[in-house]
Residue, then its C-alpha position, 0 to 999 in steps of 0.5 A: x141445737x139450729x142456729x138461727x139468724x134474722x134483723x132485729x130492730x135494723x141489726x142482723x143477729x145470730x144464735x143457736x136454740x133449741x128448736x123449741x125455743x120461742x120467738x119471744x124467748x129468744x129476743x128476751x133470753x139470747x138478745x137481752x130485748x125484754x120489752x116484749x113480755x110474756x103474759x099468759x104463754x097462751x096467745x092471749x094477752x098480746x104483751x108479746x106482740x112484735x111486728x115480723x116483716x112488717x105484720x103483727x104477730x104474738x111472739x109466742x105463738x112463733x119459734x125463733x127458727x121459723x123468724x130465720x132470715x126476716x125481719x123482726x121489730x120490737x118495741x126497743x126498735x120503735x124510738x128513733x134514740x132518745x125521741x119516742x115514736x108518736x104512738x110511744x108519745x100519745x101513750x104517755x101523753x094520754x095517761x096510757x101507762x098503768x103498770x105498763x106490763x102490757x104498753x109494749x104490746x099495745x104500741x106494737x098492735x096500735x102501730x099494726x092498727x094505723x099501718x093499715x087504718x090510718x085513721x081508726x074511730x073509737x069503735x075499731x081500735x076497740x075491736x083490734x084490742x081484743x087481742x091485747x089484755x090489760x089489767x090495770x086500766x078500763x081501756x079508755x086511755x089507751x084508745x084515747x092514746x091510739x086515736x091521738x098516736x094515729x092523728x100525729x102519724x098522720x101530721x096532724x096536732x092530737x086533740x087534747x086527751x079528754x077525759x084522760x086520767x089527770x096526773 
């Protein structure tokens, strides 16, 4: 067993894993944070996508030991209590929620996305997605989402969603 300690959305947290144990293992299993999913156990889907000191990363492509002593953000850490983070609102404003296995993942690259690009069109939001799988939904509402969560992080009033499915 190693022990292992690291923040966690603003809270210093310690355990101890086996050394094989997974990031995404321990924020699920030893931290009961299970917003982050396991999808494929491949690297492919991006349903575990977390943000380690500040940069997105598949949570299981990481073990829990080599997060000792950073800084991790999970999707549980986005929302400011009960308020949604913008890019969480433009989700849901957006029609973006299918069966919402993959929504945690999507916000997190989203919010990887604008924190470098703060102003993404339609072309690059698409591309930066390829790393995140979706199996519900044709893609268009959850770009339709990260272009609208983008505006409002920038302070300005989303453009109403065209085209976003109706309710």
């Amino acid at each position: 067993m190693a022990s292992v300690s690291m923040t966690v959305n603003g809270k210093k947290v310690s355990a101890d894993v086996e050394a094989r144990t997974l990031l995404v293992q321990y924020l699920r299993e030893k931290l009961g944070l299970t917003g982050t999913h396991v999808g494929c156990d491949t690297s492919q889907c991006g349903a575990c996508v977390v943000h380690v000191d500040g940069e997105a990363v598949k949570s299981c492509t990481l073990l829990a030991v080599q997060a000792e002593g950073r800084n991790v953000l999970t999707i549980e850490g986005v929302a400011d209590g009960d308020t949604l983070h913008p890019m969480q609102e433009a989700f849901r404003d957006n029609h973006a929620l299918q069966c919402g296995f993959c929504t945690p993942g999507m916000v997190m690259s989203a919010l990887d996305l604008v924190k470098s690009n703060p102003n993404p069109r339609e072309r690059e939001i698409r591309e930066y997605l390829e790393g995140n799988l979706c199996r519900c939904t044709g893609y268009h509402n959850i770009v339709l989402a990260i272009g609208a969560g983008a505006a409002a992080m920038r302070g300005e009033t989303p453009a109403p969603a065209h085209g976003a499915a109706a309710e």
